[in-house]
N, C-alpha and C positions, 0 to 999 in steps of 0.2 A: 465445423467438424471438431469433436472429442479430442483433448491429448490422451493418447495413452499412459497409463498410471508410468512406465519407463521414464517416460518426458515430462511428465508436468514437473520435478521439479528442478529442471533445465530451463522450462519455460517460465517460470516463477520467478520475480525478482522484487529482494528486498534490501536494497541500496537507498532508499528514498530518504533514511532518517527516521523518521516515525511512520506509523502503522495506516494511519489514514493518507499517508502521501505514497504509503504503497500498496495501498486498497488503489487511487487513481493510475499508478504502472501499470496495471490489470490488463489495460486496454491500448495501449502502444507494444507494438507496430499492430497489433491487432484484438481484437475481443479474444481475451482468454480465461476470464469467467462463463465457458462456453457449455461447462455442463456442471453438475451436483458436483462429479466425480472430482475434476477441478478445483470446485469450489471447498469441498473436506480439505485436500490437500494444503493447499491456499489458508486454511483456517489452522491448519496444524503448526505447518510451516513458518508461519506470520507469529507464532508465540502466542495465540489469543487461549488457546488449550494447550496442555501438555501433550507429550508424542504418547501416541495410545488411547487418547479419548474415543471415549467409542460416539462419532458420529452420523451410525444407519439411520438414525430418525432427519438427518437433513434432505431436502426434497425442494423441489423447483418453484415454491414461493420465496426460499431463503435465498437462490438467485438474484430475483425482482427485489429480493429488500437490499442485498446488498449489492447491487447493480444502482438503485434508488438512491441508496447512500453515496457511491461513489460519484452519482451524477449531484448532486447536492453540494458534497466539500469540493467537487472542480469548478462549482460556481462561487464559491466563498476564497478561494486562493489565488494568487498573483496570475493574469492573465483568464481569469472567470469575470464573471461580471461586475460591472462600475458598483463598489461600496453604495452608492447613496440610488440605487435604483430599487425600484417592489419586487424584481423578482430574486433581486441580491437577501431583501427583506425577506421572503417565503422561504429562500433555500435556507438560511438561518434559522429560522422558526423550527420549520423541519428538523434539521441538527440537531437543535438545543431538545424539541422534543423525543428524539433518539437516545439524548443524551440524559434522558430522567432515569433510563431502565436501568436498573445495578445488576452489574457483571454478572459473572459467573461465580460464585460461591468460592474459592482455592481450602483444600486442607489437605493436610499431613496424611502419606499414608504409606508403606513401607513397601520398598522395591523390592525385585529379586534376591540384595544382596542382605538385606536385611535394613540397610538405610532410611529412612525417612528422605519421599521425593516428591512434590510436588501434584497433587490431584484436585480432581473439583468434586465437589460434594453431590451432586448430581450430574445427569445430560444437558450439559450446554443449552439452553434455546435462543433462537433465532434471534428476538429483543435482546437478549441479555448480551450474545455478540454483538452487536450493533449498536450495543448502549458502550462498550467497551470504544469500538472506534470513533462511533460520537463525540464523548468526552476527551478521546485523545485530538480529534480536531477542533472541538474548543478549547483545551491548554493551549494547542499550536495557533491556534488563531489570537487571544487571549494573552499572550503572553509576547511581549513588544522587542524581546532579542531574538526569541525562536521566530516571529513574524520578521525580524529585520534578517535573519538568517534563509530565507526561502528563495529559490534561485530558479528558473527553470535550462534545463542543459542547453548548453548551445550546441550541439552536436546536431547537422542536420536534417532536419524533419524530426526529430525530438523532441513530443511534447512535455516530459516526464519532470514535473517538479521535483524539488528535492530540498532539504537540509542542509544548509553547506555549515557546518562543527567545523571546518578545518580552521588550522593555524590561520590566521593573517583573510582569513575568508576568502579565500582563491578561488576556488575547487570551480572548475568550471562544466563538469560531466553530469550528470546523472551516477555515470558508474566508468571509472579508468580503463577498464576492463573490456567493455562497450564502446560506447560512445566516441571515450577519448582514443579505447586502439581505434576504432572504426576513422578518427582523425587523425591519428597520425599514420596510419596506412595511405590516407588519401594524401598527404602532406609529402611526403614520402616517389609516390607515384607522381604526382606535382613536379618536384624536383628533379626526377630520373626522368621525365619526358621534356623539361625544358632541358640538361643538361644532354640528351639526343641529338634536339633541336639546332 
């Protein structure tokens, strides 16, 4: 079922750290790259376009590509498949050739107020999205502190990787907000029922 344009973007989250660990959010607690409609949203929201690109030319192949992709970098990330296996090997292949497409053009071009705000020189395509998250999950893959920083939440039934940037490398949620109230609610409820008891 469609989120309504109201909800999607309640049901969108981008706590992951980088863009391609928030392309795999998509799908915890359930498929929510569930239609095109989503998916624009999803694409505005994530920073890959500026607010206001006109995306009517996306359509239910750029779904599959980037449903495609997302199943690709959950095989290349902690808790995906064993590094030294073939299909660790294909999903990689894959990526990197994702990752040849060059973005989306960016240029200057003057807002309401008269400022200079951020635009792309053309319509976005499908490739040139997915070459942008590509490449971001090869720096993150790529690069041995953002790799030593990748964590997945302990929050139960949580499969949601993420970035942990924090001080001292702590962080243990996905998202404080989530995850962690969702544990300290039960934590909480814990404590009031043995303290009944």
């Amino acid at each position: 079922m469609a989120l309504g344009t109201a909800t999607v973007f309640c049901e969108l989250r981008f706590d992951a750290g980088r863009i391609c660990l928030d392309l795999l959010a998509t799908t915890h607690p359930e498929e929510r790259l569930d239609s095109v409609e989503v998916l624009r949203a999803w694409i505005t929201a994530s920073g890959l376009v500026p607010a206001g690109t006109a995306l009517a030319h996306t359509d239910a192949s750029w779904l599959v590509g980037f449903r495609e992709l997302r199943g690709r970098v959950a095989q290349l990330v902690p808790g995906g498949l064993p590094p030294e296996s073939h299909p660790y090997d294909l999903a990689l292949a894959r990526v990197n050739q994702l990752a040849r497409a060059a973005p989306p053009a960016p240029c200057a071009v003057r807002g309401e107020d008269g400022t200079l705000v951020r635009g792309l020189a053309g319509p976005p395509d499908c490739g040139a999205l997915l070459g942008a998250i590509a490449r971001d999950a090869v720096e993150l893959l790529t690069d041995p502190v953002a790799r030593a920083g990748l964590r997945q939440c302990a929050g139960d039934n949580c499969p949601i990787v993420y970035l942990d940037s924090s001080r001292g490398r702590r962080r243990r949620w996905c998202s404080s907000e989530v995850c962690g109230n969702r544990e300290r609610v039960a934590r909480h409820r814990r404590r009031a029922a043995l303290a009944r008891a």
